[in-house]
Every structure is written in C-alpha cells, then in structure tokens.
C-alpha beads as a LAMMPS data file, in Angstrom:
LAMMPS data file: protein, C-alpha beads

192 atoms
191 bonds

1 atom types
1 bond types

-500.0 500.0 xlo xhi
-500.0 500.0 ylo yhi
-500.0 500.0 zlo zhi

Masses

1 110.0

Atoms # bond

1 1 1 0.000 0.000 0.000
2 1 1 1.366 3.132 -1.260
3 1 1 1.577 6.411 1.271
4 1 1 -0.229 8.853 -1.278
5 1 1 -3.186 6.015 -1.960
6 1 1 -3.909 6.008 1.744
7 1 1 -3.009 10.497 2.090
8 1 1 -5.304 10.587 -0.332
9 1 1 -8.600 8.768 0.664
10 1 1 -7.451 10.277 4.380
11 1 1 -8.355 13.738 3.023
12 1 1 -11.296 12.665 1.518
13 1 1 -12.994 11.154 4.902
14 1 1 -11.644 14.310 6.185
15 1 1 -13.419 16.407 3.579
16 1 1 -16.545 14.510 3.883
17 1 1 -16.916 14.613 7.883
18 1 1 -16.142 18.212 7.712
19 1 1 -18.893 18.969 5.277
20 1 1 -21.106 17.108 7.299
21 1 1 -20.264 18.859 10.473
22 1 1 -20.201 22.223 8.413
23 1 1 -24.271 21.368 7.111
24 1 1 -25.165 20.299 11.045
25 1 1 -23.749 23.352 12.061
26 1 1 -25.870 25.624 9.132
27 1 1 -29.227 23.328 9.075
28 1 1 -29.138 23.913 13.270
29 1 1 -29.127 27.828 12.759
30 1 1 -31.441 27.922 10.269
31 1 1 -33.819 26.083 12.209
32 1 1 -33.726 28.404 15.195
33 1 1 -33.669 31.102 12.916
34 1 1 -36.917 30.146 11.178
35 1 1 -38.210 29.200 14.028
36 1 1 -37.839 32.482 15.535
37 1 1 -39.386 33.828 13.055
38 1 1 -42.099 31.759 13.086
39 1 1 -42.570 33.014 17.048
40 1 1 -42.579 36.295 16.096
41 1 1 -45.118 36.471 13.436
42 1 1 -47.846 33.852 15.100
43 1 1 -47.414 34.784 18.290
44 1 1 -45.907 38.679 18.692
45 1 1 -48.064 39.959 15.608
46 1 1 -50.949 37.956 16.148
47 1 1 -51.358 37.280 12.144
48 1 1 -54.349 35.275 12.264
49 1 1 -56.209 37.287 14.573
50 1 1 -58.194 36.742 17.903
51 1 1 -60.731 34.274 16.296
52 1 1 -57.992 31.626 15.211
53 1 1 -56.361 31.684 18.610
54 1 1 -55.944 27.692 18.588
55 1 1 -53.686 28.030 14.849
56 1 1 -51.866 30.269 16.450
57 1 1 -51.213 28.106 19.578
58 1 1 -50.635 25.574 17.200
59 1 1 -47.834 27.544 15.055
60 1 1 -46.534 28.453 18.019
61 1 1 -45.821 25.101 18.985
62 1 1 -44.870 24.019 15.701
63 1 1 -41.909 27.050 15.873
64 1 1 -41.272 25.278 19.397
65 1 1 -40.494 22.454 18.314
66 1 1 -38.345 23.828 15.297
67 1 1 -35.947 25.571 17.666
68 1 1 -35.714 22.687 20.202
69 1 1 -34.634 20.540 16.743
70 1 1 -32.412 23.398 15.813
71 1 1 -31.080 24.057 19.163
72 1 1 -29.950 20.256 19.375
73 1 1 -27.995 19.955 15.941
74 1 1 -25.876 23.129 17.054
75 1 1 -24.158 21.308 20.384
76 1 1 -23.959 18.496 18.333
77 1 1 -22.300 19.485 15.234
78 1 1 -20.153 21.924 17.321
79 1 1 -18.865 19.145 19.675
80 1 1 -18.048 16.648 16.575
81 1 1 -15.667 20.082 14.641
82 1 1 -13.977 20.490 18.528
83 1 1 -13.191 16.635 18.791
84 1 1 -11.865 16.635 15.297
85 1 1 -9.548 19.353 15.945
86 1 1 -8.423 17.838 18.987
87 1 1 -7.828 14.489 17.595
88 1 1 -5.907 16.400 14.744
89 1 1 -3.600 17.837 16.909
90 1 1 -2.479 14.532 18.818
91 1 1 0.961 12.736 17.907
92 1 1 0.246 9.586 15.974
93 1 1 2.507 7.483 13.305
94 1 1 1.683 5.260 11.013
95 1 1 2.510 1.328 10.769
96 1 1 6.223 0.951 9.828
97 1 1 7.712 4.229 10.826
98 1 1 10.478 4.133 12.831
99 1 1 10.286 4.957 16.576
100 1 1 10.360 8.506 18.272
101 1 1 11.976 8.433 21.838
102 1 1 11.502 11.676 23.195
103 1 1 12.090 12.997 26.874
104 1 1 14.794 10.765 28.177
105 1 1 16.109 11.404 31.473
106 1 1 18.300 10.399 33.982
107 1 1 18.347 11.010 37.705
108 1 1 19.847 9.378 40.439
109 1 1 17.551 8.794 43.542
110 1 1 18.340 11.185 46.320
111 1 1 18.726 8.219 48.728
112 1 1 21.171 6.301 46.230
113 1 1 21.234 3.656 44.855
114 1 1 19.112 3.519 42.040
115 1 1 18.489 5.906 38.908
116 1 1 15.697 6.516 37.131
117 1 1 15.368 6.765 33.285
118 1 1 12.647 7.698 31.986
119 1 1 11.342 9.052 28.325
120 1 1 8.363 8.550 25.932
121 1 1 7.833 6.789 22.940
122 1 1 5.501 7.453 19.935
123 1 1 5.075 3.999 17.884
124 1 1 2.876 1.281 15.837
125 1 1 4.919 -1.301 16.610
126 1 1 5.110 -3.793 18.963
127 1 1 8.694 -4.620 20.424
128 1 1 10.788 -4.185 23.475
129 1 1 12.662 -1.611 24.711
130 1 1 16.034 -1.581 26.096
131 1 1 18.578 1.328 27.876
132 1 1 22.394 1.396 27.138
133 1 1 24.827 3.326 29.168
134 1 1 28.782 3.778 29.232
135 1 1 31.886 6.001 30.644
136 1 1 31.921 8.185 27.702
137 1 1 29.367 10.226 24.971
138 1 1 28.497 7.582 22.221
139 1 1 30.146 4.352 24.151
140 1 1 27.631 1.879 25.724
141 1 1 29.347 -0.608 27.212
142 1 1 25.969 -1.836 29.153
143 1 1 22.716 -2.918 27.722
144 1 1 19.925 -3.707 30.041
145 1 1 16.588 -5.329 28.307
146 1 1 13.462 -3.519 30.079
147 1 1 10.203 -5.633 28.447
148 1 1 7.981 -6.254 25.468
149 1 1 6.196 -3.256 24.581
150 1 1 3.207 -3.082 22.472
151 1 1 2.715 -0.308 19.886
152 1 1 0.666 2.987 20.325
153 1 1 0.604 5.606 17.943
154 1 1 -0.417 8.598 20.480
155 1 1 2.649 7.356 22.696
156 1 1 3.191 6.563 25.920
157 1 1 5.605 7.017 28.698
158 1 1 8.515 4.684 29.740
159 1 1 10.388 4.436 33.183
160 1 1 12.885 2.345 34.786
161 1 1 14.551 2.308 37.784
162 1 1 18.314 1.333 37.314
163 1 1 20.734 -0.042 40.390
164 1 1 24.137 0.600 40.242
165 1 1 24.128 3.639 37.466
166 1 1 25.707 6.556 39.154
167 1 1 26.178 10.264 38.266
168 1 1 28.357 11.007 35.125
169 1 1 27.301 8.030 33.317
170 1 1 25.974 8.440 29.673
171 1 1 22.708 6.835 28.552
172 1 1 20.399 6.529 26.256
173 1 1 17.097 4.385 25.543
174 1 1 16.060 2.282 22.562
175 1 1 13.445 0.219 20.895
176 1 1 13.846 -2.662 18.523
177 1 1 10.461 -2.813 16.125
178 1 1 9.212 -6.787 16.075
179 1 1 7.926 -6.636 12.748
180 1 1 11.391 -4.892 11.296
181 1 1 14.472 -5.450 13.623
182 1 1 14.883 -1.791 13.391
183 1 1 16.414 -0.021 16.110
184 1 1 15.362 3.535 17.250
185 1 1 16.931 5.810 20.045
186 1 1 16.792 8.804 22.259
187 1 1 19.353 11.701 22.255
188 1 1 21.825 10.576 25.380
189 1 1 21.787 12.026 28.474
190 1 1 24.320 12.600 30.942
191 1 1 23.457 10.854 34.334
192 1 1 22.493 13.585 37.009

Bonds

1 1 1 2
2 1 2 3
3 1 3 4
4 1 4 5
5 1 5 6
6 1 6 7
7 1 7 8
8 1 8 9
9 1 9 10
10 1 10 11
11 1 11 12
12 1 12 13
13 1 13 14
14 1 14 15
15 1 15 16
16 1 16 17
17 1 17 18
18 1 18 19
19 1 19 20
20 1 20 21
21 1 21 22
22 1 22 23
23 1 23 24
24 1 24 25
25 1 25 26
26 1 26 27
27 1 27 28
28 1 28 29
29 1 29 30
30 1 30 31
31 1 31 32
32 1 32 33
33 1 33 34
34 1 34 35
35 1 35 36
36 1 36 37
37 1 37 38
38 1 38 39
39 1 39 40
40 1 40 41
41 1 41 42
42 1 42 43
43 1 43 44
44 1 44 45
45 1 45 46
46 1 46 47
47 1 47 48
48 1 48 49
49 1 49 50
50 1 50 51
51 1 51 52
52 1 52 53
53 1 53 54
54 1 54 55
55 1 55 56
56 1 56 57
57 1 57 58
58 1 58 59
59 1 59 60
60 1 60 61
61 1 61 62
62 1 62 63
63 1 63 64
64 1 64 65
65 1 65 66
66 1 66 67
67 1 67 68
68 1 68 69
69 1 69 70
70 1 70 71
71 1 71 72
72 1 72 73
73 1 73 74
74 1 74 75
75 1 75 76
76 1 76 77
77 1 77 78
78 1 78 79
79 1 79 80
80 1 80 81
81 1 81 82
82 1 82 83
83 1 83 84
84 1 84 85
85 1 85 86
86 1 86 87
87 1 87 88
88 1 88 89
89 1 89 90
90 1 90 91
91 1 91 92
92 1 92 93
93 1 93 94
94 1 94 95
95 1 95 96
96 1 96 97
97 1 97 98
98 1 98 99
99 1 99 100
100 1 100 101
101 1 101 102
102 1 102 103
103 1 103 104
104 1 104 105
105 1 105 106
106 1 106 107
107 1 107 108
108 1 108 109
109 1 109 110
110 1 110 111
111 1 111 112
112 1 112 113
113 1 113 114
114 1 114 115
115 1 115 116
116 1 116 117
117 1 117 118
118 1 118 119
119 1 119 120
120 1 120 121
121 1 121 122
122 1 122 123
123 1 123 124
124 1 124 125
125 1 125 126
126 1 126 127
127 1 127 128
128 1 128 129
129 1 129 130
130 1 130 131
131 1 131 132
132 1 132 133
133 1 133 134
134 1 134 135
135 1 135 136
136 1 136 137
137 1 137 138
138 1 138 139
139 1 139 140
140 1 140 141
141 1 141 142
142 1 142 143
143 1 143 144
144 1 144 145
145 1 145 146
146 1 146 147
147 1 147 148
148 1 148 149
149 1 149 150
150 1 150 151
151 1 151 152
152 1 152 153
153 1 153 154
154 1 154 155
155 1 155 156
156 1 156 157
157 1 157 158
158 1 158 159
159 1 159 160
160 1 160 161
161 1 161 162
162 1 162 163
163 1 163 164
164 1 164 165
165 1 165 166
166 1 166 167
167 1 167 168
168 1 168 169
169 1 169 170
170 1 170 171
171 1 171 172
172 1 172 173
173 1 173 174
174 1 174 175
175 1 175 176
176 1 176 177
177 1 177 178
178 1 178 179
179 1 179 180
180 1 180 181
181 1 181 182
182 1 182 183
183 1 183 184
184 1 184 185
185 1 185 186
186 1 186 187
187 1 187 188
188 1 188 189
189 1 189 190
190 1 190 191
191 1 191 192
C-alpha cells in the first residue's frame, strides 16, 4: 500500500466529515432562525387574529419544536468540529515508521542507589525496549533489556529504575520494532 493512496482517501474522509459537520452546524441555525421567526409572526403579531387563537397556539408550537430541533444539531455538530480538531492535533505514526523516543532522562535517587530513566515513545509497533549506558558520549558498554512493549501511535511514557548507574554516566534508551528489527533511540543524556 502506497503512502499517497492512503493520504489521499485520508483527506477525503476528512473532507466529507467536515462537510457534514459544516451542514449540522448551518441546518441547526437555520432552524432556530426560522423558528424564531415563526414566534414572532404567530405569536408577537398575532397574524391570524383573535378568532384563530388555537392556529396560532398551534404555530406556536410548531416554531417550538423547530428551535428545540435546531437548538440540538448546534451542540452536536459543534462538539463533533472540537473533537476533530483535537484528535488532529495529537501525535500519531503510522505502521512501519520508525520509533520517536523523546524525553529521556536520567536522575539518580536522592537516597542512592538507584536511577531513574525515563522518556516517551511514539510507535505502531510492537517490540521491546532496552537502555544502554557507558563512561563516555556515544560508548555503551551496558545494555539492560526492560520488556515487550506493544505499539501505540499517540505514545506513551517509559520508566525504569536502574541499580548501580551513578552520576556522570551516559545513557540513552532504545526500541527494537518486532515486525522490522529496526532499532530507534533517544538523544543521550548525561546521568544527574
């Protein structure tokens, strides 16, 4: 499957849900804004006089009505543009990318003893991740194996608690992708 087949029946749905949203959004105001209308001519103006007092009761509930349909499509078509927007503007990745480790941190524990390393990953795919560390920028003499970890595009966060990594050390954390072998990793960081 090619990237511009899927870009371009992506922008498409997109096009289509927004139109739809767009004509909620339009029929909802010109519902109340008929019905309004309606309220104001049966029932301000009195149009059909005194001796039709029942048709007017009756328009008037008619134009009721109208707004209350009206006055439902607006929330509605409002909420649907505000969640699309939203959902827009999370981090996501599609199947096959490589990994983005973002975050990563190390700080050792106030009481000793152990260091924490922390970051967060944005992936599809499932593998493990793993943190290296060494003496010097770039040289990882160590390699400890943290866990499977199961893809999710919107990301999630990754800690680990590490014995026996002190101040000064550099270190870094990585993912292998299952479905690849491909390896992905943070910018280092310099123990703290």
């Amino acid at each position: 499957m090619s990237n511009g087949s899927a870009g371009a029946s992506g922008s498409f749905s997109e096009r289509r849900d927004r139109s739809i949203i767009l004509a909620q959004l339009i029929l909802g105001t010109l519902l109340v804004i008929f019905a309004a209308l309606l309220l104001v001519i049966f029932k301000a103006t009195n149009v059909l006089g005194t001796s039709s007092s029942d048709l007017t009761a009756i328009a008037g509930n008619v134009a009721t009505g109208v707004l209350g349909v009206g006055a439902a499509l607006l929330p509605a078509g409002a909420a649907a543009s505000a969640s699309a927007r939203i959902l827009a503007g999370l981090p996501s990745q599609a199947p096959g990318q490589a990994a983005v480790i973002t975050g990563a941190s190390a700080t050792v524990a106030p009481a000793g003893g152990l260091t924490t390393v922390a970051g967060h990953i944005i992936t599809s795919d499932d593998g493990f991740w793993f943190i290296q560390y060494g003496d010097a920028s770039g040289n990882y003499s160590t390699t400890l194996a943290q866990g499977p970890l199961s893809g999710m595009p919107s990301g999630q966060d990754l800690s680990a608690d590490v014995p026996g990594l002190p101040a000064g050390k550099y270190v870094r954390i990585g993912f292998r992708a299952n479905s690849t072998g491909q390896a992905s990793y943070s910018q280092e960081v310099k123990v703290k």
